[in-house]
N, C-alpha and C positions, 0 to 999 in steps of 0.2 A: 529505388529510393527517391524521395520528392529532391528536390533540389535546397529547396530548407532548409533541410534536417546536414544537407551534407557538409562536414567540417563543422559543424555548430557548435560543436563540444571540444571540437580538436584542444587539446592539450590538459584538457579535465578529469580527475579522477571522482568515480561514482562506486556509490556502496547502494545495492538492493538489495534487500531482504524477501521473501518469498519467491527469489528468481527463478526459481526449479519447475513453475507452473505460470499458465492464467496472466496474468496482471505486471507480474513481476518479471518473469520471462521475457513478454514481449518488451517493456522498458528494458530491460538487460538490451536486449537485441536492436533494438532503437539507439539506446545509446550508444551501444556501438559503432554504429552504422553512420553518425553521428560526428564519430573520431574521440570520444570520450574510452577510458580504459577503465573496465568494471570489475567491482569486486561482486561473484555471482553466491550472494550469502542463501544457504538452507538447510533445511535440518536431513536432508539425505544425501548423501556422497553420491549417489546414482545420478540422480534430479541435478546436481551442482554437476559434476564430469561432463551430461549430455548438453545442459546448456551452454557450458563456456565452449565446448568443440562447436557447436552450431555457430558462434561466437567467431572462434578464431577461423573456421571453414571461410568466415564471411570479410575475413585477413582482419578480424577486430582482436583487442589487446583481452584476458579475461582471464580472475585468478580467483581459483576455485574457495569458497569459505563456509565450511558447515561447522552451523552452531544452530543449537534450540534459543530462540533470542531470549526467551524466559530465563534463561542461565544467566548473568552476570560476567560469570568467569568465561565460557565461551564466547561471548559476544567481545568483551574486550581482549581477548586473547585475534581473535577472528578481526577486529581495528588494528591492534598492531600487526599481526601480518600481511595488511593491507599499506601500514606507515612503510615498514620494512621495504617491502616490496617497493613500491611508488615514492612513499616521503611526503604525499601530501593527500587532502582529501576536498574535493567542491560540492558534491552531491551527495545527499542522500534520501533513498526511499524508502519510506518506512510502509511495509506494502505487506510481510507475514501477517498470516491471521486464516482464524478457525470461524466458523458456525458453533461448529460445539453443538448443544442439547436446546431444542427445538420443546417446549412442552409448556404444561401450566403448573404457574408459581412452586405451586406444595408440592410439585413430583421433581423439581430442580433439587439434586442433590449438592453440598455443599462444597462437595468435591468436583461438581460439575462446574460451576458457577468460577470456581476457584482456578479453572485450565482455561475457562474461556478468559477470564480477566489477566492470565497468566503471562499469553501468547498475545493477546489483542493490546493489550493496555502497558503492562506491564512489561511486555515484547518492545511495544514503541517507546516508551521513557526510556530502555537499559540503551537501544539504537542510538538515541540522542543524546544521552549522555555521556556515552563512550566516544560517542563522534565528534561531537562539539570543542574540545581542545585541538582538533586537526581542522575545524574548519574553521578556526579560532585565526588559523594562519594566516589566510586570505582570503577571511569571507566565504560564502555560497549561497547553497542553496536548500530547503529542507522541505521535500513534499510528503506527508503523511495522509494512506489510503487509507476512507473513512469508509462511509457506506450511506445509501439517502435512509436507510434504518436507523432510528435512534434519531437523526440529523431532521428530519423533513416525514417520513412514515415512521405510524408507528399501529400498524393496522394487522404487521404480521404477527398472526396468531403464536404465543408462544416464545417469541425471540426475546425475552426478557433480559437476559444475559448478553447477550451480544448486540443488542440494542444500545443497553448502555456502557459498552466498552468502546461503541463510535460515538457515542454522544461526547464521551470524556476523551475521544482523544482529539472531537473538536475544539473542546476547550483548553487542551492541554496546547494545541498550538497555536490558538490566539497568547496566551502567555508565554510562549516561547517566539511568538513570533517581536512583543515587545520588549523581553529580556534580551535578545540577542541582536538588534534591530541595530546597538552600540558596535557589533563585533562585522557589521557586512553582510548577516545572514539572512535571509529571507526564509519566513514556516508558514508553507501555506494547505491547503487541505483538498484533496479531491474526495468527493460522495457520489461514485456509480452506485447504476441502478442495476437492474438484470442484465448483466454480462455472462458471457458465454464461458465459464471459467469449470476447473472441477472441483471449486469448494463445497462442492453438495456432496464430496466424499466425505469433509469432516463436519456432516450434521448427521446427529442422531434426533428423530422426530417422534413425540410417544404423544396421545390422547389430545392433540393438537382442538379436538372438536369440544373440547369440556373447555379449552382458555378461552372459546370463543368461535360462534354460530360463524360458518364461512360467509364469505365478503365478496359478492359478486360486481367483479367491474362488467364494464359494457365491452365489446370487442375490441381490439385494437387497443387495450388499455396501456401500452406505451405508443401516443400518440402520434412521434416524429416517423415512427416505422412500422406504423400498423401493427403495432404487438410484438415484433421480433426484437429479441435482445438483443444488445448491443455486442462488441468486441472488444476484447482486451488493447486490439491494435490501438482503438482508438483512445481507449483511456492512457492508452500509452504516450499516447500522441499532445495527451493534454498535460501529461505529464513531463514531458519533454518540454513542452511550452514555459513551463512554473520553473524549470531550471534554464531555460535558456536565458541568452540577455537580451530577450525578447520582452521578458517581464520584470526588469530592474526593480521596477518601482511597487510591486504588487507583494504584499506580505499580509499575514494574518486572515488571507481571504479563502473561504472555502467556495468551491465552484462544484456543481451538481452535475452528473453528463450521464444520464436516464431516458432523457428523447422526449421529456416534458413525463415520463411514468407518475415521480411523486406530487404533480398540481393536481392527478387525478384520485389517489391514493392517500393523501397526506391528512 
């Protein structure tokens, strides 16, 4: 671990959502590492059990919390046994979230459209809102994962729907980040690019070539790395940044970390 990261968080409690994979794991795991004690929120008991062991193996604090964040009643159920537990909360990541259905316009069924907004949009509002009276206490922190989709590109064939459930939740935290701005909170936004993640388990992709004639970049189309995807680590990393008190003064700002992908894409 860098020397940075160590004790930065020491006596902070963190709530992640998607920790069970990808983006939200590595943040679990950072934070910990960190000195911060996590709540490891997801919708499978399996995914929550293995990350908080990897957690505690690594002498970190972690308390397991599976809920579908689209729920209401689980999600607030899932905050107070994290009040219970600890009695306070600083962080949170609002980092679940699906692909969903990959297709053009007329073949999105309405039910489709309605799980992606479900978990992406409507996942991140029920986080914040359950959160926000604990973090009401003493201030925090509140970094919500976007995507450079919807935000900066919008070239992928098909992503209609989950396009605009990052567009909206960039704007949901620029107003969150001025509503709460009185309370100590800071909301701010991270948009990766191609990271190494397995959200391409929850995309289903149908006649992609009818929304639209394929878009050839040149090689190397994420510029900073010659075309290789990035890491979770690192978006971990930046995300660590947005909660440390490293960035007191920074709210309402969304930051892109693609390696320059969407200047060439956008």
């Amino acid at each position: 671990m860098h020397t940075l990261f160590k004790d930065s968080l020491a006596g902070k409690v963190a709530l992640v959502t998607g920790a069970g994979s990808g983006i939200g794991k590595a943040t679990a795991k950072l934070f910990a590492q960190a000195g911060a004690r996590v709540g490891v929120l997801t919708q499978s008991p399996e995914e929550a059990e293995a990350t908080c062991t990897e957690l505690r193996h690594a002498h970190g604090e972690a308390l397991e919390l599976v809920a579908d964040v689209s729920d209401a009643r689980q999600i607030a159920k899932s905050i107070q046994s994290l009040q219970d537990t600890w009695g306070r909360l600083d962080i949170v990541v609002a980092n679940a979230g699906i692909n969903g259905l990959w297709a053009p316009v007329d073949e999105i069924g309405e039910s489709d459209w309605d799980k992606v907004f479900a978990v992406n949009l409507k996942g991140t509002f029920l986080t914040v809102k359950h959160s926000v009276p604990l973090l009401k206490m003493n201030g925090g922190a509140i970094v919500i994962v976007s995507s450079v989709n919807g935000t900066r590109i919008f070239s992928n064939a098909g992503a209609s729907a989950y396009a605009t459930t990052k567009a909206g939740q960039l704007a949901f935290a620029r107003m969150m980040a001025l509503e709460l701005a009185k309370h100590r909170i800071r909301v701010n936004t991270v948009c990766p690019g191609s990271i190494e993640t397995n959200i391409s388990a929850s995309t289903t992709q149908h006649d992609l070539e009818k929304a639209r004639e394929p878009v050839v970049f040149p090689e190397g189309h994420i510029p900073l790395t010659d075309g290789k995807a990035g890491s979770a680590d690192q978006v971990a990393e930046l995300i660590w940044f947005l909660a440390s008190g490293l960035s007191t003064h920074i709210t309402g700002a969304e930051v892109f970390i693609d390696g320059g992908e969407s200047l060439l894409q956008g």
